[in-house]
C-alpha positions in Angstrom: 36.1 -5.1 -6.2 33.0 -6.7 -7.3 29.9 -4.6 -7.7 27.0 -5.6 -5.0 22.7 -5.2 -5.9 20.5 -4.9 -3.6 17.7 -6.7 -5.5 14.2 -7.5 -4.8 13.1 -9.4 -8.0 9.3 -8.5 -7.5 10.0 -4.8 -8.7 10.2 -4.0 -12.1 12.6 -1.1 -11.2 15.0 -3.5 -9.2 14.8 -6.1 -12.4 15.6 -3.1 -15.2 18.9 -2.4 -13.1 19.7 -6.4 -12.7 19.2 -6.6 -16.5 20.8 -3.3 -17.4 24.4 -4.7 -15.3 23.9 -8.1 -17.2 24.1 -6.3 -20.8 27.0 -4.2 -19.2 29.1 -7.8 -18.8 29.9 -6.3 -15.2 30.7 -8.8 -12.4 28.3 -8.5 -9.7 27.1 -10.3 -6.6 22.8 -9.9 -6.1 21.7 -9.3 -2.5 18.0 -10.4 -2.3 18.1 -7.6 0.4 14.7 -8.6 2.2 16.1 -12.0 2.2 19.1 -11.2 3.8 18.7 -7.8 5.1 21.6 -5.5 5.8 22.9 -5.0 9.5 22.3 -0.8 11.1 25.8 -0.8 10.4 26.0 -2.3 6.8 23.1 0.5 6.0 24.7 3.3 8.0 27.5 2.7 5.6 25.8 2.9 2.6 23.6 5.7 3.2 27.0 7.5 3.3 28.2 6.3 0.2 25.3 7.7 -1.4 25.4 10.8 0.3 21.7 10.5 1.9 20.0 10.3 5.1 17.9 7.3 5.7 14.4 9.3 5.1 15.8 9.9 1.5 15.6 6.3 0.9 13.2 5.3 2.5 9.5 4.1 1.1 7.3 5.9 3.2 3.8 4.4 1.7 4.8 0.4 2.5 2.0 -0.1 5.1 4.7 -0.8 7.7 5.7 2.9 7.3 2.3 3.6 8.3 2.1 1.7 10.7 5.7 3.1 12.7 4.5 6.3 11.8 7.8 7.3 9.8 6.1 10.6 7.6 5.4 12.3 11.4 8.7 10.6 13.1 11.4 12.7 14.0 14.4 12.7 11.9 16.9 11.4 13.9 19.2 9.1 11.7 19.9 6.2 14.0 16.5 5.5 15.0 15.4 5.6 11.4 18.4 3.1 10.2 17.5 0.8 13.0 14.0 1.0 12.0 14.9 0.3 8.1 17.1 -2.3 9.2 14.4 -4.0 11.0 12.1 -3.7 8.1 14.1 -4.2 5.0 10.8 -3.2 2.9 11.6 0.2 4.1 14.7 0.6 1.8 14.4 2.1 -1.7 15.2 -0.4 -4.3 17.8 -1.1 -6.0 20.8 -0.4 -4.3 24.2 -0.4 -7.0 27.3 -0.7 -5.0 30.7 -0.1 -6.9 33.7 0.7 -4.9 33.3 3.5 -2.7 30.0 4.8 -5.0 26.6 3.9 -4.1 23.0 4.6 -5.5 19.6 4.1 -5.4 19.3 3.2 -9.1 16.1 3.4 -10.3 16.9 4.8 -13.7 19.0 4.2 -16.7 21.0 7.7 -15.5 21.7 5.9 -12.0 22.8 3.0 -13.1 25.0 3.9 -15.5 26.9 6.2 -12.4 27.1 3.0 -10.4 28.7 1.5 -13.4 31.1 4.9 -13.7 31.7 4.7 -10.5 30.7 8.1 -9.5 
């Protein structure tokens, strides 16, 4: 199975991850996620890869945020998806998919357990 990024190329953490696969010679497909943003579903089923809820993932100071009031709204997961999936911003960047492992990997130590596959 091919390895999937969720990229946005404006963030220096999202570009350090595309770079760090492209010295690791992996095979991977880039998703320019706010481009092509995934479905409720699509992000329902990553969120469970990586073992979170959507508000751990979520960037809660993009003005949008603010402006659905996510910090004060309650915590009900498929509100919050639909919401994230509405407004791709919302979702932490980068995303590493490998087989059944996801992560948010926005360090050298994530990325490198995207690559593992754990």
């Amino acid at each position: 199975m091919t390895m999937e990024l969720w990229h946005n190329p404006r963030c220096s953490k999202s570009r350090a991850a595309k770079a760090a696969l492209d010295e690791a010679g992996v095979a991977y497909t880039e998703r320019r996620y706010l481009d092509d943003p995934p479905t409720a579903d699509e992000l329902d089923a990553v969120l469970k890869r990586i073992g979170a809820e959507p508000w751990d993932v979520a960037r809660l100071n993009e003005p949008v945020a603010k402006e659905l009031g996510l910090k004060d709204l309650a915590r009900d997961r498929a509100r919050w998806i639909e919401l994230m999936a509405a407004n791709p911003v919302l979702i932490q960047r980068p995303i590493v998919l490998n087989g059944e492992t996801a992560v948010v990997a926005r360090d050298d130590a994530s990325v490198r357990r995207a690559l593992d596959g754990r």
